[in-house]
C-alpha positions in Angstrom: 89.4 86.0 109.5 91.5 86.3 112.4 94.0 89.8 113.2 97.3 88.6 114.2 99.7 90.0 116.4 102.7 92.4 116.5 102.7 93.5 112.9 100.6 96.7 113.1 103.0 99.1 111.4 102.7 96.7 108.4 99.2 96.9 108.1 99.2 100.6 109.0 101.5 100.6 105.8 99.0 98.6 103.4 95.7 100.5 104.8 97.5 103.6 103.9 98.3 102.4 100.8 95.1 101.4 99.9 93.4 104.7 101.0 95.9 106.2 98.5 94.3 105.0 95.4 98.1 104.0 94.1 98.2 100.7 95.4 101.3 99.4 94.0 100.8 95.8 92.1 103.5 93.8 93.5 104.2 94.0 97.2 106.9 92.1 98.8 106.6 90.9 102.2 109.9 90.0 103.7 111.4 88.8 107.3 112.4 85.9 109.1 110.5 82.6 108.8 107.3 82.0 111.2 106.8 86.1 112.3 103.4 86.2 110.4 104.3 87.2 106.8 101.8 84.3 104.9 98.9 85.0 107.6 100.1 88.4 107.2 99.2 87.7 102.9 96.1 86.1 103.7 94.6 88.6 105.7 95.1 91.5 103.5 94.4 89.2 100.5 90.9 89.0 102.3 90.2 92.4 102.4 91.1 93.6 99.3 89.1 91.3 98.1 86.1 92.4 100.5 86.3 95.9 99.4 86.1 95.0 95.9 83.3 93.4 96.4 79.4 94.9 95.6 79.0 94.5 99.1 82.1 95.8 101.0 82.4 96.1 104.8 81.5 99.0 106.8 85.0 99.5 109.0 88.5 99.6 107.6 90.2 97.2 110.2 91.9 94.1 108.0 90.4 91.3 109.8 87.2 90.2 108.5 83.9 88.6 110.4 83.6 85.2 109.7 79.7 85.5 108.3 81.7 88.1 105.6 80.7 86.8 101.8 84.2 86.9 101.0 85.4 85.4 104.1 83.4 82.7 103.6 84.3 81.5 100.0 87.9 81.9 100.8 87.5 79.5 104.0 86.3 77.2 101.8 88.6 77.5 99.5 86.2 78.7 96.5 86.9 82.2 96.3 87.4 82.8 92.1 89.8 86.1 92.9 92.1 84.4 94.8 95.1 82.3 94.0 97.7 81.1 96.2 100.9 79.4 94.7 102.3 77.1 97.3 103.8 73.9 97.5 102.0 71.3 96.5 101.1 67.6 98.7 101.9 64.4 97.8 98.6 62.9 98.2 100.2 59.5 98.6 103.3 60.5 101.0 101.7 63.1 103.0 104.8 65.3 102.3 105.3 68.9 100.5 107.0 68.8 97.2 110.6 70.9 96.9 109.4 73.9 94.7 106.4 75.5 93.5 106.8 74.4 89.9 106.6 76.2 86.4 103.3 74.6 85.6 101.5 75.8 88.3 102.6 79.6 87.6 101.7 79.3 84.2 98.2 77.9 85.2 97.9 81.9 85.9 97.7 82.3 82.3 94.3 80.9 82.5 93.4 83.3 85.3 94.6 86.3 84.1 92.4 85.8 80.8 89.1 87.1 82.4 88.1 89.5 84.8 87.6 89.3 88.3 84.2 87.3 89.4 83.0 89.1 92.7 84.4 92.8 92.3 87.4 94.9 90.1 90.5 93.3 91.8 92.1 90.3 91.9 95.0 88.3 94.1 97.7 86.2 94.2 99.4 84.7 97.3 102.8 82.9 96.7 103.8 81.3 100.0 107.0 81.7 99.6 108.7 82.7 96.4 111.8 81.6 97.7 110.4 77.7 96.6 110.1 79.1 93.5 111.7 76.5 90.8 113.9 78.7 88.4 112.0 78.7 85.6 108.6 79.3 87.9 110.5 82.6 89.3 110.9 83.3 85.4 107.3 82.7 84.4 106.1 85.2 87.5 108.5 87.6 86.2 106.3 88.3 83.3 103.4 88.9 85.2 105.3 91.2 87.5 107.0 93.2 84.4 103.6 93.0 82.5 100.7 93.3 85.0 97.5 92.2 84.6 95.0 94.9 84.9 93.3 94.6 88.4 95.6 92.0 89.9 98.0 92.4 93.2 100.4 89.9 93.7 101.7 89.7 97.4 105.3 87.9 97.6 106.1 85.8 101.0 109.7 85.8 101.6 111.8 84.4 104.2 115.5 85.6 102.4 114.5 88.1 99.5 118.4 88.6 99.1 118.1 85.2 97.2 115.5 86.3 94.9 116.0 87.5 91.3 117.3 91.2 91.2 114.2 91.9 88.6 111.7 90.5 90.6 112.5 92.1 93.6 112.9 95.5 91.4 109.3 95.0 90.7 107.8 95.0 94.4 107.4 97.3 96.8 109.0 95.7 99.7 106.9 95.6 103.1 109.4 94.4 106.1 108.4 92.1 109.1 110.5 91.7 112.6 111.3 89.2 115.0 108.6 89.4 117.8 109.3 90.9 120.9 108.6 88.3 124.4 105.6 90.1 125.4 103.9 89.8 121.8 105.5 86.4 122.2 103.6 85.6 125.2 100.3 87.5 124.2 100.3 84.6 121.4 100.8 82.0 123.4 98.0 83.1 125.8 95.8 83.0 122.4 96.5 80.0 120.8 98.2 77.8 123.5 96.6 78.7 126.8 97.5 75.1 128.5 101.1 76.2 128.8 102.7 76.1 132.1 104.7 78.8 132.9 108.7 77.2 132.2 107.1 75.8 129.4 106.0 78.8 127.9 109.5 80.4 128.4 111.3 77.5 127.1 109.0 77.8 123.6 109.4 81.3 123.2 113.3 81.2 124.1 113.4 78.6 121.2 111.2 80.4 119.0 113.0 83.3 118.6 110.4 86.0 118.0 108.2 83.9 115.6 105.3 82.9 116.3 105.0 80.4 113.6 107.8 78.8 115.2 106.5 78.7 118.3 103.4 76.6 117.7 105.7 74.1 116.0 107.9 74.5 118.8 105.1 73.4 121.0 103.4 70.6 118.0 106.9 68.6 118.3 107.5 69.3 122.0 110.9 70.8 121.7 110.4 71.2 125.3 110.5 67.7 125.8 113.6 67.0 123.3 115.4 69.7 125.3 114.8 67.7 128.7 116.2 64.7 127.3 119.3 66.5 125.6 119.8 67.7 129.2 119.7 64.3 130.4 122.0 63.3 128.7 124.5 66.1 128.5 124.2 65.9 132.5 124.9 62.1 133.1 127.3 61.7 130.0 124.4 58.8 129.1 127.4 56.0 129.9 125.7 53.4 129.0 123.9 54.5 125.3 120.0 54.2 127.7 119.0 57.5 126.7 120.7 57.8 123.9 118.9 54.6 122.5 115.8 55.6 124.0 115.7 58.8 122.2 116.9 57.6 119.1 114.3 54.7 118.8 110.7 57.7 119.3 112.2 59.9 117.1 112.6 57.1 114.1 109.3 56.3 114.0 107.6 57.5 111.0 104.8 59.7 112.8 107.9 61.2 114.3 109.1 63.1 111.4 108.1 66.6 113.0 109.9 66.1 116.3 113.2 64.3 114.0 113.3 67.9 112.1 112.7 69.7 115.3 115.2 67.7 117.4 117.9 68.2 114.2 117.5 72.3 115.0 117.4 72.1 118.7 120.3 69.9 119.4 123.4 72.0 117.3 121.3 75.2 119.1 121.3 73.3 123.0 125.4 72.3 122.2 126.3 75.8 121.1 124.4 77.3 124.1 126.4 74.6 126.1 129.5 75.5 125.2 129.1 79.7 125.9 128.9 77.6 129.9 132.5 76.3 129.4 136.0 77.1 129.5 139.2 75.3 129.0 138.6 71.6 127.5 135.2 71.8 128.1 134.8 74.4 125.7 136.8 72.7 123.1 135.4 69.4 123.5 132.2 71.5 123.2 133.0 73.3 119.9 133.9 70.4 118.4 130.5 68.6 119.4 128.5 71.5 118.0 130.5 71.6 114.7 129.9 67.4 114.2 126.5 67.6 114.8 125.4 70.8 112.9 127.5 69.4 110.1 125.3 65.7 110.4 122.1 67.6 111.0 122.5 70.2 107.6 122.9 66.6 105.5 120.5 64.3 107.2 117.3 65.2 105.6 119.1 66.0 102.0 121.0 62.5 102.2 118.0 60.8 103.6 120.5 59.5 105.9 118.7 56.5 108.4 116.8 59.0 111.6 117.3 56.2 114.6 121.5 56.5 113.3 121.3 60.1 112.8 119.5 60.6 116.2 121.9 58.4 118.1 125.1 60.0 116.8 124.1 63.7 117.2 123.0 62.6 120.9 126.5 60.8 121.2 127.6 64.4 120.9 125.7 65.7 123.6 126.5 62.5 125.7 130.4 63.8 125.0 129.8 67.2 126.9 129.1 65.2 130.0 132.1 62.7 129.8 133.9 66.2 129.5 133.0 67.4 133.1 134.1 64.6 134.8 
């Protein structure tokens, strides 16, 4: 399995953990979404596993070599000792389900009834706890209070202050930072090495210091959206072309990645708009950014139509050109 970049306090933190003997059974892993926390899981997941094994590996580092035992049942999804609670796919829509629900928690019952296949230790992934249904957070509070002999449990969350008091009580909490633009870059280099140079800056500008951000950045070429918001924010878009134009690629059904991303860019491009402008620029700015975060926070809750919501959000970035004249 692949070593990721930028968190190497974290793992320092888990190895020495390990080393300890008293590695705690609950560990929560918290930070802002897309830094690494559920590759982060995975990793360490792996190599737990691995050194429970009859046949462990000879070095300490976390990532493991492909042609690994362990590494290769969990690539294939088969590993007995591992269990990952995640949302689940629609197998007929293609799309995630809202929570990680009650039944599958309790299909840990099950697990927790034996013992380990391939070694003395067991693990749970749950990517992310925050989708945790209520009565699934309650169901995984039992475990946590109560738990099963051999078992480590390693929480992904992206706002812990959300989480039930108890459960959080129960974890040892591990956290993870924004990425710094060098680490930013490094990534890049790694997993998207056809980048142009402005490119590349524009991504990790919008990314923020998260990598997992970054490659869906660069998946619904947010680089792209931002050219055309620039467009029209530029030429005012007088006569609805680009707003139109825009609208009409980002309805389309194979589109849904670039809608979402275009729904977080375009509030993000107006505010960053505005901190250009003084006087009624700046006003008619605010009050473009405040409409069209308002419409974006609803649009995918309200299933509201994607050509409409696409055309009025980009009405308010036509506004901030029709302001500068």
């Amino acid at each position: 399995m692949t070593a990721i970049l930028g968190h190497d306090a974290q793992f320092d933190a888990m190895r020495a953990a390990i080393d300890s003997g008293r590695m705690h059974h609950a560990w929560l892993l918290h930070g802002p979404k897309g830094v690494g926390k559920g590759s982060f899981a995975q990793i360490v997941a792996a190599r737990l596993l691995a050194e429970a094994s009859a046949t462990p590996p000879a070095d300490t580092s976390f990532a493991l070599d492909e042609n690994n035992s362990t590494a290769r049942l969990i690539a294939a999804g088969s590993h007995p000792d591992l269990v990952t609670l995640a949302r689940l796919e629609n197998e007929k829509t293609g799309n995630l389900a809202r929570n990680i629900t009650v039944d599958q928690v309790r299909t840990l019952k099950g697990v927790f009834s034996g013992t380990p296949s391939q070694g003395d230790r067991r693990v749970v992934v749950v990517d992310s706890i925050d989708d945790m249904e209520r009565g699934a957070a309650n169901a995984l509070l039992k475990s946590l209070e109560e738990p099963p002999a051999s078992t480590t449990f390693l929480l992904v969350s992206h706002a812990p202050g959300r989480l039930l008091p108890t459960i959080r009580s129960r974890c040892r909490s591990l956290a993870f930072a924004r990425l710094g633009d060098d680490v930013m870059t490094a990534v890049l280099a790694e997993h998207a090495a056809h980048l142009d140079d402005m490119t590349r800056a524009v991504v990790i500008a919008v990314a923020g210091g998260a990598p997992g951000a970054a490659l869906s950045v660069i998946e619904a070429d947010v680089p792209g959206i931002d050219a055309a918001l620039r467009e029209i924010a530029t030429t005012g878009d007088p006569h609805n072309v680009l707003r139109l134009d825009l609208a009409g690629k980002l309805a389309l059904k194979a589109a849904l990645p670039r809608y979402e991303a275009f729904l977080r860019r375009a509030p993000a491009f107006i505010a960053a708009q505005a901190r250009t402008r003084t006087g009624r620029e700046l006003a008619t700015a605010i009050d473009a950014w405040e409409k069209a975060r308002q419409l974006a926070d609803v649009a995918i809750p309200q299933s509201l139509p994607q050509e409409s919501v696409v055309f009025e959000i980009a009405g308010r970035v036509a506004s901030l050109g029709a302001a500068a004249r």
